[in-house]
mmCIF file of the N, C-alpha and C atoms, coordinates in Angstrom:
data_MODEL
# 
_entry.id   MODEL 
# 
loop_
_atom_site.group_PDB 
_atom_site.id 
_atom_site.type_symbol 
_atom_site.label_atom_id 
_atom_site.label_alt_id 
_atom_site.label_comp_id 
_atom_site.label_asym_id 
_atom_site.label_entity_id 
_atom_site.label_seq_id 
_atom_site.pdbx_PDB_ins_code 
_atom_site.Cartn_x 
_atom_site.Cartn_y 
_atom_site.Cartn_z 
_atom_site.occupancy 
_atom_site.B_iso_or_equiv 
_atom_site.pdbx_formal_charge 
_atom_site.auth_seq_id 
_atom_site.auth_comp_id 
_atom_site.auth_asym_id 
_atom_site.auth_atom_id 
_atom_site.pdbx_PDB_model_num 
ATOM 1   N N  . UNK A 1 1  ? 32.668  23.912  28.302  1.00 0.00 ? 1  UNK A N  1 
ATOM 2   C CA . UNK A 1 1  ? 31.727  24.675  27.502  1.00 0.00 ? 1  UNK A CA 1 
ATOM 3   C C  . UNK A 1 1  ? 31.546  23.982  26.147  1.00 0.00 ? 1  UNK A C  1 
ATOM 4   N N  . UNK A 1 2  ? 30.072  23.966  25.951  1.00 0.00 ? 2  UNK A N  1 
ATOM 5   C CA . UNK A 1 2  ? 30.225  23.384  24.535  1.00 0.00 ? 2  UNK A CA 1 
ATOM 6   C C  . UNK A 1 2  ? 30.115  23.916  23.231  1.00 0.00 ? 2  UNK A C  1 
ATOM 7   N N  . UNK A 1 3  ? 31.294  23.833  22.249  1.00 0.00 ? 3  UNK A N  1 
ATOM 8   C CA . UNK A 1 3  ? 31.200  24.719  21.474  1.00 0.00 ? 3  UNK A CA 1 
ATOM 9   C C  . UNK A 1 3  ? 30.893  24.095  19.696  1.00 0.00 ? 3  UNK A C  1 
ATOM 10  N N  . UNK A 1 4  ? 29.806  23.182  20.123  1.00 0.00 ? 4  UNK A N  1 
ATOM 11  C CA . UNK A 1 4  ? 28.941  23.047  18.785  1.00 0.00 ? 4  UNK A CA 1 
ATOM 12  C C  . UNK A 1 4  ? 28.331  23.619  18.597  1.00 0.00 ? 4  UNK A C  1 
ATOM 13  N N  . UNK A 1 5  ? 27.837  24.051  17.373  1.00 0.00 ? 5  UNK A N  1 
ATOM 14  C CA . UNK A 1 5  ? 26.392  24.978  17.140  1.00 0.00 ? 5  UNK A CA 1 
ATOM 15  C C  . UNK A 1 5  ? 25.379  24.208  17.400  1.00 0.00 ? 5  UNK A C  1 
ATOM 16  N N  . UNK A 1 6  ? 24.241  24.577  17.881  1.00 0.00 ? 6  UNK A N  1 
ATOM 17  C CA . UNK A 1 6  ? 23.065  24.233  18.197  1.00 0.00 ? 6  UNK A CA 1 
ATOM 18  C C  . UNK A 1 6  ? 21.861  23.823  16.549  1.00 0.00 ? 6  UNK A C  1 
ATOM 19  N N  . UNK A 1 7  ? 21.383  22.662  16.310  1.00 0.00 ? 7  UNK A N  1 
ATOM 20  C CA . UNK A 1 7  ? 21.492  22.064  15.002  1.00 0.00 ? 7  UNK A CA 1 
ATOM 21  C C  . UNK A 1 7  ? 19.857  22.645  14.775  1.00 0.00 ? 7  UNK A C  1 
ATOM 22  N N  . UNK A 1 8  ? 19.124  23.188  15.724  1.00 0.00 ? 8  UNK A N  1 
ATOM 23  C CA . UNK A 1 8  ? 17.800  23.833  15.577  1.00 0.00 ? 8  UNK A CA 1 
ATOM 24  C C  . UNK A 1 8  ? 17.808  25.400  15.417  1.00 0.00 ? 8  UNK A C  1 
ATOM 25  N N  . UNK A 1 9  ? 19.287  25.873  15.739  1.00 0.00 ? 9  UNK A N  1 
ATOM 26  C CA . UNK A 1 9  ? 19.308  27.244  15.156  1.00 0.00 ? 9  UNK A CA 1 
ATOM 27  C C  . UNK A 1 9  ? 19.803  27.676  13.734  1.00 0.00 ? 9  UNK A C  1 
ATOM 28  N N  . UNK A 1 10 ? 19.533  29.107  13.256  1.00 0.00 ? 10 UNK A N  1 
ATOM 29  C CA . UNK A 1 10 ? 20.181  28.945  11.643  1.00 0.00 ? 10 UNK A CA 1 
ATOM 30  C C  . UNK A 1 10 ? 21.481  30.211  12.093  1.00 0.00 ? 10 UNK A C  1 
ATOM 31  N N  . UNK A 1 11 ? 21.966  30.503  10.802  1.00 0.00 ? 11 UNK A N  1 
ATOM 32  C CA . UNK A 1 11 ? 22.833  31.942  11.505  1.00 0.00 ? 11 UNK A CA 1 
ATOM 33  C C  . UNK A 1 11 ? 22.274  33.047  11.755  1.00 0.00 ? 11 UNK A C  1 
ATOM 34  N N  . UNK A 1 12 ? 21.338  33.419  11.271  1.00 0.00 ? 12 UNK A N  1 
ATOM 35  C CA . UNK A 1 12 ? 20.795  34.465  11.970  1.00 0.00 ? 12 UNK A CA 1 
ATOM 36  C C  . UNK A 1 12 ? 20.317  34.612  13.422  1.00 0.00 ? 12 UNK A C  1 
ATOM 37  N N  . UNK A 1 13 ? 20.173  33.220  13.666  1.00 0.00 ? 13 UNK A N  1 
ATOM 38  C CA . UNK A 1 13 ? 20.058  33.210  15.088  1.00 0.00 ? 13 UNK A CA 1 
ATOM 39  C C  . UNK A 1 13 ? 18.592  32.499  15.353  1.00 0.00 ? 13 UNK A C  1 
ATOM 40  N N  . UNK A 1 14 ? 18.123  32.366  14.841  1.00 0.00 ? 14 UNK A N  1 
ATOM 41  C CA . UNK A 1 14 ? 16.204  31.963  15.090  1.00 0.00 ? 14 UNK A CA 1 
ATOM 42  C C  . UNK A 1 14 ? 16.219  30.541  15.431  1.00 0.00 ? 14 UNK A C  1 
ATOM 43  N N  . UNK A 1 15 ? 15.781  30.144  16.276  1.00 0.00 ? 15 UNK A N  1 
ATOM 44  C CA . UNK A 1 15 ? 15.740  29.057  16.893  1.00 0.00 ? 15 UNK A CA 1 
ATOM 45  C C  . UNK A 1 15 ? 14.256  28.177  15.857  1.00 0.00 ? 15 UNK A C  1 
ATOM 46  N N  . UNK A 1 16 ? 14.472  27.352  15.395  1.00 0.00 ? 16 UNK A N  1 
ATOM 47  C CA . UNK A 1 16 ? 13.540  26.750  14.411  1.00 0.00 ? 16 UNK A CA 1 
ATOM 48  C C  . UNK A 1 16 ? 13.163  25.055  14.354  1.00 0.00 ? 16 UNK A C  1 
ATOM 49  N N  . UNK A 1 17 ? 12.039  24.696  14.259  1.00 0.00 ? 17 UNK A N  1 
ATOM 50  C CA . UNK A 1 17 ? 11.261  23.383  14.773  1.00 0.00 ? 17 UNK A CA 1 
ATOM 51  C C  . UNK A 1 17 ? 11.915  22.385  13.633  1.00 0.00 ? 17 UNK A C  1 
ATOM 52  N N  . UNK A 1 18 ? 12.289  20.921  14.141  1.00 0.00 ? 18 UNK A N  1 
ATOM 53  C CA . UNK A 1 18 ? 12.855  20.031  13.194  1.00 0.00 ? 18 UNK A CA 1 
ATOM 54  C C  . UNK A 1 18 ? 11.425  19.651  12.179  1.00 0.00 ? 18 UNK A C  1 
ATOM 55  N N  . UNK A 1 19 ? 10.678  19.492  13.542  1.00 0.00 ? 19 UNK A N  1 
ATOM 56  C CA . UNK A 1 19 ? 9.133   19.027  12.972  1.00 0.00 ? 19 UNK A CA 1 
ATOM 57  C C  . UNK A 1 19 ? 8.748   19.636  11.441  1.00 0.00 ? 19 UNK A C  1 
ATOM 58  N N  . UNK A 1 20 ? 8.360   18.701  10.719  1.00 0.00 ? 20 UNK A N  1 
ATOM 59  C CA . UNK A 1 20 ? 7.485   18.909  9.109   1.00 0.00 ? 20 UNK A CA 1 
ATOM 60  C C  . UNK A 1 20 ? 5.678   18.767  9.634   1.00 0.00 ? 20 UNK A C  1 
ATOM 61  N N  . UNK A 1 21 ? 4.868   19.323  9.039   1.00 0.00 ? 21 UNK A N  1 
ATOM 62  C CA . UNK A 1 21 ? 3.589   18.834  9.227   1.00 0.00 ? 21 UNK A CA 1 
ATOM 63  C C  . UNK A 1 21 ? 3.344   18.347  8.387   1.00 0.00 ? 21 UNK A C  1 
ATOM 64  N N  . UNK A 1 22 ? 2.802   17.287  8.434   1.00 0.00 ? 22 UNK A N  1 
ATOM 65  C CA . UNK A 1 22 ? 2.301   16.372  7.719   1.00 0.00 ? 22 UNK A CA 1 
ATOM 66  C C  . UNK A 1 22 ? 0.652   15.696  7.642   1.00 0.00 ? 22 UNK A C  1 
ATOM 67  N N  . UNK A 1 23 ? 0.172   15.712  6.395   1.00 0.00 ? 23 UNK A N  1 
ATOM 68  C CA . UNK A 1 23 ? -1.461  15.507  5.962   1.00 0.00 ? 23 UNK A CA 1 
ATOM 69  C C  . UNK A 1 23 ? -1.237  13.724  6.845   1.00 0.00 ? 23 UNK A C  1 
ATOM 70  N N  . UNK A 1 24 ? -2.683  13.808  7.708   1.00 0.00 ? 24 UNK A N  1 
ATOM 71  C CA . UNK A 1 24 ? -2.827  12.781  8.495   1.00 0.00 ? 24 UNK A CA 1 
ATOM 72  C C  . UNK A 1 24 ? -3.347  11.651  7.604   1.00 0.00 ? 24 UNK A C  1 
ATOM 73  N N  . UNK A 1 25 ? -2.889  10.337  7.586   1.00 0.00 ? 25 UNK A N  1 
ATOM 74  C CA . UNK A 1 25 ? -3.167  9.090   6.677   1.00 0.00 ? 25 UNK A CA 1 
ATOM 75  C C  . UNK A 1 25 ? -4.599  8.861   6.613   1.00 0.00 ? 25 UNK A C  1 
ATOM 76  N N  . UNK A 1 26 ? -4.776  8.758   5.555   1.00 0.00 ? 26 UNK A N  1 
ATOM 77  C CA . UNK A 1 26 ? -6.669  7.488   6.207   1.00 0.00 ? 26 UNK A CA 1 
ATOM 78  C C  . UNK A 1 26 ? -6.680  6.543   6.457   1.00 0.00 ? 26 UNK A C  1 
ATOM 79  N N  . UNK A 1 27 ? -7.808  6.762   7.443   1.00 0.00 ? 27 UNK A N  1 
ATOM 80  C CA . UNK A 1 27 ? -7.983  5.405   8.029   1.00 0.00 ? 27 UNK A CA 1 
ATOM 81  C C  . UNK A 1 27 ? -7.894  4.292   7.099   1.00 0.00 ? 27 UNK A C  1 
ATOM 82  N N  . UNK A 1 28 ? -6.816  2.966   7.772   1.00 0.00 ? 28 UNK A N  1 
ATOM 83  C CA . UNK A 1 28 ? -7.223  2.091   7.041   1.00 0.00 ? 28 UNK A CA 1 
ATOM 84  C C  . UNK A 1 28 ? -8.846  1.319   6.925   1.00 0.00 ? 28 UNK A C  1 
ATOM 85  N N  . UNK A 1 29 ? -8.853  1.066   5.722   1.00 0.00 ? 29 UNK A N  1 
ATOM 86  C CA . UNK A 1 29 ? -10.257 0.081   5.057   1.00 0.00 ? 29 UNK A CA 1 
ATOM 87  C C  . UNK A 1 29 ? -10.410 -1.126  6.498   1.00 0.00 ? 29 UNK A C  1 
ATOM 88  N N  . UNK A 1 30 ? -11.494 -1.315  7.351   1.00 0.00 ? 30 UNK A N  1 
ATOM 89  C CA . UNK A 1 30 ? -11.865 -2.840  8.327   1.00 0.00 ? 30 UNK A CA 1 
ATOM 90  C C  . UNK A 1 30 ? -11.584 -3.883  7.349   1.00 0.00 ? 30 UNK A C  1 
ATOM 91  N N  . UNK A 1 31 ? -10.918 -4.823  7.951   1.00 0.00 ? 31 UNK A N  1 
ATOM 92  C CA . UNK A 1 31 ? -10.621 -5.908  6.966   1.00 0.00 ? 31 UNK A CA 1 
ATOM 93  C C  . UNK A 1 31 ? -12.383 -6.718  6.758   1.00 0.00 ? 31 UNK A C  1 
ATOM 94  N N  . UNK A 1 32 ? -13.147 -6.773  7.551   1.00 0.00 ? 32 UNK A N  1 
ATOM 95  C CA . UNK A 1 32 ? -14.525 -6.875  7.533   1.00 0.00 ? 32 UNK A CA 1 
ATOM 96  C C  . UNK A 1 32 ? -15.365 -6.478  6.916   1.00 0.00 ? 32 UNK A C  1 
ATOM 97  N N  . UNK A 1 33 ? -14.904 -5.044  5.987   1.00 0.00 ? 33 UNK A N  1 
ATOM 98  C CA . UNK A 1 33 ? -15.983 -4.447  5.138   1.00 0.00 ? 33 UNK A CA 1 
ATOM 99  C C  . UNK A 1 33 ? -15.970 -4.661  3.649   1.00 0.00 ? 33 UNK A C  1 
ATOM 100 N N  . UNK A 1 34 ? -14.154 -5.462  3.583   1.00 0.00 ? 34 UNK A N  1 
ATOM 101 C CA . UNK A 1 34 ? -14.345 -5.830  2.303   1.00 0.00 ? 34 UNK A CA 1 
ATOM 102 C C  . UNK A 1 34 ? -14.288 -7.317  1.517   1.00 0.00 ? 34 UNK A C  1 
ATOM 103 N N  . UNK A 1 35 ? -15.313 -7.638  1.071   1.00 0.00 ? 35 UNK A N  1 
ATOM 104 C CA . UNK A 1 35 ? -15.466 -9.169  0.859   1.00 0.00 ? 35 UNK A CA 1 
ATOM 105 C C  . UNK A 1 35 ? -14.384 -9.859  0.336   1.00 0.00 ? 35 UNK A C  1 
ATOM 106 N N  . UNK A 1 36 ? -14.649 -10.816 0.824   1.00 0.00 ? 36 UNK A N  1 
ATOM 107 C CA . UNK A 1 36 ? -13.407 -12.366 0.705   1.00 0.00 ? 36 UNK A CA 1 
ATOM 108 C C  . UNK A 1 36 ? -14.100 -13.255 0.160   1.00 0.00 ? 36 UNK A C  1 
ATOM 109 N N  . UNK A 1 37 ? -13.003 -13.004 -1.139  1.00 0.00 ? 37 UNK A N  1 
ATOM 110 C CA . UNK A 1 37 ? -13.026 -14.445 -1.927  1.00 0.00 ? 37 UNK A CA 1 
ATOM 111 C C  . UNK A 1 37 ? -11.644 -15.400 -2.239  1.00 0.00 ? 37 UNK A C  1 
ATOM 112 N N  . UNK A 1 38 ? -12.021 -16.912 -2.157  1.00 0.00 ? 38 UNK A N  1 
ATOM 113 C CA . UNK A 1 38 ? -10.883 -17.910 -2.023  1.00 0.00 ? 38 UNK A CA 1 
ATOM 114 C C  . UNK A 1 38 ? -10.290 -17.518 -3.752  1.00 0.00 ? 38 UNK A C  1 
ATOM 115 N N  . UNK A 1 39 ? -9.034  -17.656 -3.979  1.00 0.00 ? 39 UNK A N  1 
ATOM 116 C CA . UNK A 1 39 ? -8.892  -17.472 -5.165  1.00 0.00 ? 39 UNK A CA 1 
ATOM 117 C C  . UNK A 1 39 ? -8.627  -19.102 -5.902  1.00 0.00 ? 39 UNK A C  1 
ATOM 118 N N  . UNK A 1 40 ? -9.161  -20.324 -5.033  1.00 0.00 ? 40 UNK A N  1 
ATOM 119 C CA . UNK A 1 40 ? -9.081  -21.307 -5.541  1.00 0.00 ? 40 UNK A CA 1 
ATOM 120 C C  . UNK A 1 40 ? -10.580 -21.809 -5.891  1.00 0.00 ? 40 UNK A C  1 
ATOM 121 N N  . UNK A 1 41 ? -11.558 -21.220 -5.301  1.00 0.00 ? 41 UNK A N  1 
ATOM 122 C CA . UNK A 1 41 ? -12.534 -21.336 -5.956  1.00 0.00 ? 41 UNK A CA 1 
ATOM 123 C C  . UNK A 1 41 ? -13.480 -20.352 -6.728  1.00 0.00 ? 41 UNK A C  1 
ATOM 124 N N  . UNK A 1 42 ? -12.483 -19.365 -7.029  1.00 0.00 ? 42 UNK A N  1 
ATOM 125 C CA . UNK A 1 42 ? -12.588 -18.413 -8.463  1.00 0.00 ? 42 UNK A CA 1 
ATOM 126 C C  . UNK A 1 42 ? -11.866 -19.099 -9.736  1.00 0.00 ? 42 UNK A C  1 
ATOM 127 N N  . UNK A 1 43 ? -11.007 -20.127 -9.349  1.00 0.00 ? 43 UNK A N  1 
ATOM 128 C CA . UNK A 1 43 ? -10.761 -20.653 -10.682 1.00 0.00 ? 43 UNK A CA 1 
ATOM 129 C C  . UNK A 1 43 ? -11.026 -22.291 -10.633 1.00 0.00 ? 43 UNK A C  1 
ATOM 130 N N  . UNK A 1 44 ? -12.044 -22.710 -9.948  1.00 0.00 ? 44 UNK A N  1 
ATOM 131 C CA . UNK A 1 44 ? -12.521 -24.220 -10.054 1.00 0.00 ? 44 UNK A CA 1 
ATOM 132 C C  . UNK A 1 44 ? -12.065 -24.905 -9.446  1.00 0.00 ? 44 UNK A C  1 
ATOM 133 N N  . UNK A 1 45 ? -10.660 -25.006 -8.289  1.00 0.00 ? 45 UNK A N  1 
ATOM 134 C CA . UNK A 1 45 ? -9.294  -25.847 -8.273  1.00 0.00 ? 45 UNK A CA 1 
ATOM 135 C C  . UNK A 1 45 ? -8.829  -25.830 -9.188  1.00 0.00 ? 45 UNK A C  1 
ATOM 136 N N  . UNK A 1 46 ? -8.695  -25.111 -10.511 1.00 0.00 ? 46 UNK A N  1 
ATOM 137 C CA . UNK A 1 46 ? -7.729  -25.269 -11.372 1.00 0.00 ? 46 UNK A CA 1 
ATOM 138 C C  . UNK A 1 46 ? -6.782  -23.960 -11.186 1.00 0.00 ? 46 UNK A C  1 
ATOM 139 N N  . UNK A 1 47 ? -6.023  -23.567 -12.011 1.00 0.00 ? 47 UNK A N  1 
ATOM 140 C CA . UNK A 1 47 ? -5.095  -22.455 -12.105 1.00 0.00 ? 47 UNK A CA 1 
ATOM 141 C C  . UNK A 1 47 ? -5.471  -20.842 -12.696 1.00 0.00 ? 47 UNK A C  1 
ATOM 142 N N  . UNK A 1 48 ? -6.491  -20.747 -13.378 1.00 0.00 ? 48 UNK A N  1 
ATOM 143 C CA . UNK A 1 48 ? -6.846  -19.468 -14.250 1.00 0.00 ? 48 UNK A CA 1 
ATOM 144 C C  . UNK A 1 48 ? -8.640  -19.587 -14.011 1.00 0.00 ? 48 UNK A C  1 
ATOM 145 N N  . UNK A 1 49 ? -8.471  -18.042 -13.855 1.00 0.00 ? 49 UNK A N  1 
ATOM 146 C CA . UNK A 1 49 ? -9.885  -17.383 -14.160 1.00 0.00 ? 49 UNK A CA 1 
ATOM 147 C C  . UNK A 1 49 ? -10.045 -16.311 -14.868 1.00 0.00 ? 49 UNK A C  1 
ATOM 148 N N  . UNK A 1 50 ? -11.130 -15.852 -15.150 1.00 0.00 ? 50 UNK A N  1 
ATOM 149 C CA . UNK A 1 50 ? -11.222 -14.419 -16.163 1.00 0.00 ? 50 UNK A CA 1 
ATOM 150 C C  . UNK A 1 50 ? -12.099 -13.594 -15.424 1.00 0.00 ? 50 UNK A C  1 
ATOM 151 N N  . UNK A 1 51 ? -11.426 -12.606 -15.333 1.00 0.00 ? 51 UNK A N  1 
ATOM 152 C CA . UNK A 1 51 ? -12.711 -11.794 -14.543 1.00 0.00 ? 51 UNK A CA 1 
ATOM 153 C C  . UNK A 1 51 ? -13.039 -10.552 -15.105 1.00 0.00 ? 51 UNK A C  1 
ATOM 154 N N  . UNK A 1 52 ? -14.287 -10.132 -15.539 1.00 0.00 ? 52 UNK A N  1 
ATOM 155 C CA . UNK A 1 52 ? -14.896 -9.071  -15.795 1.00 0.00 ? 52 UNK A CA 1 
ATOM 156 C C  . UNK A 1 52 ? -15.197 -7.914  -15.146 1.00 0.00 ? 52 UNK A C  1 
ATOM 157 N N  . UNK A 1 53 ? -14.879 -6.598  -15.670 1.00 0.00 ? 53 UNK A N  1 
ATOM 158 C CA . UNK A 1 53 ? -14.743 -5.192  -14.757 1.00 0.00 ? 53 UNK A CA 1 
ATOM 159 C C  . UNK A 1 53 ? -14.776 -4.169  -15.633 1.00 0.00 ? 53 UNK A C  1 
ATOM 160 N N  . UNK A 1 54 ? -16.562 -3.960  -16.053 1.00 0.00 ? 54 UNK A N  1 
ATOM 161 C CA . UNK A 1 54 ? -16.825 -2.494  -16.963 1.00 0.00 ? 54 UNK A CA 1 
ATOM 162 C C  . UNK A 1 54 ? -16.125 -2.827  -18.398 1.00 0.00 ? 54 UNK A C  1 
ATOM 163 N N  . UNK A 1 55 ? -16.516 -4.360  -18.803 1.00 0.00 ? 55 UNK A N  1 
ATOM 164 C CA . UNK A 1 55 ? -16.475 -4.613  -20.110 1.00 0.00 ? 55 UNK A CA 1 
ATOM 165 C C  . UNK A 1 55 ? -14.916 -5.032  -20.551 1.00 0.00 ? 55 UNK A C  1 
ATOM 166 N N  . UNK A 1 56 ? -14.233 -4.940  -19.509 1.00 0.00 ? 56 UNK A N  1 
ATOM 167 C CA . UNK A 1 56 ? -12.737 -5.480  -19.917 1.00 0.00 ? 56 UNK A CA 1 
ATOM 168 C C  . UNK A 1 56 ? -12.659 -6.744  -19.208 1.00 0.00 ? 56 UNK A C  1 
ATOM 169 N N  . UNK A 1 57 ? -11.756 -7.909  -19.493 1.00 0.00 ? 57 UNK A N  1 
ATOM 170 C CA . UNK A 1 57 ? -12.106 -9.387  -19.488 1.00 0.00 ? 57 UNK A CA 1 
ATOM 171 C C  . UNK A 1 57 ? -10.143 -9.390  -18.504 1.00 0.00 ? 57 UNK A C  1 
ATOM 172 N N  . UNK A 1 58 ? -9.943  -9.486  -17.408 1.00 0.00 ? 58 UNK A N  1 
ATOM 173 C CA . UNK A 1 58 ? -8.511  -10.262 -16.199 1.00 0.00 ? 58 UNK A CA 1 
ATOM 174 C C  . UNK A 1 58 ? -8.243  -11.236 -16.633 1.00 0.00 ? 58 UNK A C  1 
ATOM 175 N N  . UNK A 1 59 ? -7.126  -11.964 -16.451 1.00 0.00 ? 59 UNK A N  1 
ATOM 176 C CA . UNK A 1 59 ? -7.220  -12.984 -16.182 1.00 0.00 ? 59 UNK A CA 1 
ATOM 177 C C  . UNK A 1 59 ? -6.093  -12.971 -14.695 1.00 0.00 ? 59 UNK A C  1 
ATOM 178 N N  . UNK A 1 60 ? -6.854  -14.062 -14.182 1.00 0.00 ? 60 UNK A N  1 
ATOM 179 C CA . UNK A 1 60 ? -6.025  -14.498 -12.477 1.00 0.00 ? 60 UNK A CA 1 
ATOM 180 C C  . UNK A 1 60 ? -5.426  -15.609 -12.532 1.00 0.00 ? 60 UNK A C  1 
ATOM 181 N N  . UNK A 1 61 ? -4.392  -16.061 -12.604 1.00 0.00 ? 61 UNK A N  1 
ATOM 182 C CA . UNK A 1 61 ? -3.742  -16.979 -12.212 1.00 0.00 ? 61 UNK A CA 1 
ATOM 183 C C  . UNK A 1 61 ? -2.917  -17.049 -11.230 1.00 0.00 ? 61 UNK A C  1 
ATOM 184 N N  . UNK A 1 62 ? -2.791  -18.920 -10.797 1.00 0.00 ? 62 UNK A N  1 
ATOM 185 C CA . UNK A 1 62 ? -2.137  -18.919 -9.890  1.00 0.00 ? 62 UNK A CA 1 
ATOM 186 C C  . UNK A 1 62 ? -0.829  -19.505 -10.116 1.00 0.00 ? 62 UNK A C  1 
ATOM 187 N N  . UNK A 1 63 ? 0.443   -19.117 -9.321  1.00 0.00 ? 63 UNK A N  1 
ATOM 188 C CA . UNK A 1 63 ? 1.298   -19.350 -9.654  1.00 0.00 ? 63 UNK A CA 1 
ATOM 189 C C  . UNK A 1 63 ? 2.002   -20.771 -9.773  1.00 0.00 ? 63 UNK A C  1 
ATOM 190 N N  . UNK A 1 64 ? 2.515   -21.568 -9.702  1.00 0.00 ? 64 UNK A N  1 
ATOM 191 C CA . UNK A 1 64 ? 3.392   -22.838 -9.003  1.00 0.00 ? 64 UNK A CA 1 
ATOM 192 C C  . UNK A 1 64 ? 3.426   -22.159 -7.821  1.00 0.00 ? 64 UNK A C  1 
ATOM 193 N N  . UNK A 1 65 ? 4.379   -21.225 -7.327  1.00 0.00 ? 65 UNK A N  1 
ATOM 194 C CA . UNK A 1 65 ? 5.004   -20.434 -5.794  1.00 0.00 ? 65 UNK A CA 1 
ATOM 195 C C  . UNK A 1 65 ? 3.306   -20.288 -5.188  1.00 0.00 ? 65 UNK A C  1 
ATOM 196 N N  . UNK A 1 66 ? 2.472   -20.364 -5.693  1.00 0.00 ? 66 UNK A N  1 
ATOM 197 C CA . UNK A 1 66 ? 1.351   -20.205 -4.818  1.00 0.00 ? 66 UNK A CA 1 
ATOM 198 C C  . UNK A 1 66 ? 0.649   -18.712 -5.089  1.00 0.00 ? 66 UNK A C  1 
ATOM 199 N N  . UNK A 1 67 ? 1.241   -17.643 -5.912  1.00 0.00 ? 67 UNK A N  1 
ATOM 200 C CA . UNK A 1 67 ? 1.494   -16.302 -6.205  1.00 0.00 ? 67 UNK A CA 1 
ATOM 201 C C  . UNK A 1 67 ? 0.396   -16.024 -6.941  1.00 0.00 ? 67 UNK A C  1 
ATOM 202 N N  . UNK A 1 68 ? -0.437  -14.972 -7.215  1.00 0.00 ? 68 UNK A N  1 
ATOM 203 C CA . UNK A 1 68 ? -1.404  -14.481 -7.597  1.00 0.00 ? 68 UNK A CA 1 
ATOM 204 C C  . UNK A 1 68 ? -0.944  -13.668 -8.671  1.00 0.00 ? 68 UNK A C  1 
ATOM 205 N N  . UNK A 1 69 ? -1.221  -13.518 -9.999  1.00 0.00 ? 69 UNK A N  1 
ATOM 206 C CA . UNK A 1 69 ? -0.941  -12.873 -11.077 1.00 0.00 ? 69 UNK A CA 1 
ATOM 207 C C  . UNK A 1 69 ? -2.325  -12.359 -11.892 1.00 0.00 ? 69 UNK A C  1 
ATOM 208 N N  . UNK A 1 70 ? -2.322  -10.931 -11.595 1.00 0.00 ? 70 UNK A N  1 
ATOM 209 C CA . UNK A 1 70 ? -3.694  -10.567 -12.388 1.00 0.00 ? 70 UNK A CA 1 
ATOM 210 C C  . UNK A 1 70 ? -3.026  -9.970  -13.859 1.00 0.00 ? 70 UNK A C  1 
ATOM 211 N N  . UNK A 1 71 ? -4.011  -10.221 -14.831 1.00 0.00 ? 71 UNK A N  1 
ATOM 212 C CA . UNK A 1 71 ? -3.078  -9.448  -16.108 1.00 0.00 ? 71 UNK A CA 1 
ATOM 213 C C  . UNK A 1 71 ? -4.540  -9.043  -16.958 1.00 0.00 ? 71 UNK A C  1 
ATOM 214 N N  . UNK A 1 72 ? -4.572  -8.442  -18.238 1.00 0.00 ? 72 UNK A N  1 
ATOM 215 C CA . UNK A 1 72 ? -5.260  -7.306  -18.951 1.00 0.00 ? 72 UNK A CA 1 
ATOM 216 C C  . UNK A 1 72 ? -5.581  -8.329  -19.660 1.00 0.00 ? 72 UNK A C  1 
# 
């Protein structure tokens, strides 16, 4: 006989779902709908670009490691 408690009941006795519901993800974005750009010819073949967005000025660089660094 087995005499563990049963880990889906409480003490009162109610037998109760492990399950959480959970808000369903969104869909991910098609990699197709959002444009591709090389980030080596956003900065010339060189290392840095500046990029503009609603009047504020990025800059992108690229790393030595190959690494992408956006900054304010």
């Amino acid at each position: 006989m087995n005499m563990r408690p049963d880990p889906l009941r409480l003490r009162d006795g109610v037998a109760r779902s492990m399950s959480v519901a959970r808000p369903a993800a969104p869909a991910p974005m098609p990699v197709a709908a959002a444009p591709l750009h090389d980030a080596r010819v956003l900065t010339q073949g060189g290392v840095q670009a500046r990029i503009a967005l609603d009047g504020q000025v990025y800059a992108l660089r690229i790393t030595r490691a190959g690494k992408l660094i956006l900054t304010k």
